[in-house]
N, C-alpha and C positions, 0 to 999 in steps of 0.2 A: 641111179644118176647116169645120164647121157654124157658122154664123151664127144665133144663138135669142136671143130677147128675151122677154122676161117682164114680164106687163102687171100691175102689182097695183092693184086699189082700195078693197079691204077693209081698212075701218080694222086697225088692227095689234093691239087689244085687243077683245075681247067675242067671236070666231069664230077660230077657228082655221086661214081661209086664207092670212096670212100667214107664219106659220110653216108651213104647208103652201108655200107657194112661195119660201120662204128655204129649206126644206131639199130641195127639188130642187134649186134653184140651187147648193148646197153641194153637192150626189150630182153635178150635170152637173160642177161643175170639178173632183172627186175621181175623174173617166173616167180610168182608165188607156189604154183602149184609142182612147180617139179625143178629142184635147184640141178643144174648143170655144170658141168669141169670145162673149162674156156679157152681155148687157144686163140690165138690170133696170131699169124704169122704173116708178115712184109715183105714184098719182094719187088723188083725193079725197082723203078720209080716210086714205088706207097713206101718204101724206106727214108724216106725225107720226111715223111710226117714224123719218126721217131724223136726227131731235131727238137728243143724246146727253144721257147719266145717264141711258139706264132701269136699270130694274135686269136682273141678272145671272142668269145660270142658275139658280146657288146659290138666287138670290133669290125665284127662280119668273118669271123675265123669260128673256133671251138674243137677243133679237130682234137689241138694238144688237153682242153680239160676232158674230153668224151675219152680219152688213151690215156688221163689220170685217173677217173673213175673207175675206168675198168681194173686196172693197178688196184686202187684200193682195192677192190672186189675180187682179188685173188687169180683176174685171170693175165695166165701167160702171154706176153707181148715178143714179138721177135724179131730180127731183123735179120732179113740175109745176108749173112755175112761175106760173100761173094757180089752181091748186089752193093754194099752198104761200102764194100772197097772198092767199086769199080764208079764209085761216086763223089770219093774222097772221105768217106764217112765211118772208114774203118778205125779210128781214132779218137774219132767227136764226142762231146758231150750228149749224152741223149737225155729225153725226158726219165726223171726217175724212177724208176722198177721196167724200163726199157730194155731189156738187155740184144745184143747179138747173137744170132744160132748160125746154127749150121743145117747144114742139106740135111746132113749123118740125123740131127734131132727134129727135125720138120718130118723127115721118113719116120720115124719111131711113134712121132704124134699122130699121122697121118694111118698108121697101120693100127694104134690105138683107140680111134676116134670110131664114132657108131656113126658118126655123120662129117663130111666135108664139103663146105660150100665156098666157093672162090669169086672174086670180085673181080 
């Protein structure tokens, strides 16, 4: 099983890399042929997508259920925690199974991972 982490810092609104690296993230954990260990880590600005109430597919959003599925599907979601305070966000409510990291555990995934690809 491959070890990939996924580094986003592109705010989640105005450019389209973040749903660009939500929907790999969603392709890698729908591999039939080879299941993967999943990181996704948040940084700058892409730490605001952790926030819940966006809106919805329907809605012209989907960000937050593409960052629910993946939850479901066991992979680790993170948010910088430096980023997520220098935003007002060190405190907030996040989507659930959202949680905040640290540098300290982004390095540890990052030294773990067989592959790292950043947004």
């Amino acid at each position: 099983m491959q070890k990939i982490l996924i580094i986003i810092h592109a705010p989640p609104y105005g450019s389209e890399r973040v749903l660009s690296a939500l929907r790999l993230a969603t392709a890698l954990i729908a591999q039939e042929d080879e299941r993967v260990d999943l990181s996704v880590y948040m940084m700058s600005d892409a730490v605001t997508v952790g926030l819940p109430n966006q809106p919805s597919a329907e809605a012209g959003g989907g960000l937050q259920q593409m960052i629910e599925n993946l939850v479901e599907h066991g992979v680790i979601v993170r948010l910088c925690r430096t980023c997520a305070v220098a935003r007002g966000l060190g405190e907030a409510k996040l989507i659930d199974g959202v949680a905040i990291g640290t540098l300290v555990d982004m390095a540890a995934t990052t030294i773990e991972a067989d592959k790292v690809i950043t947004f």
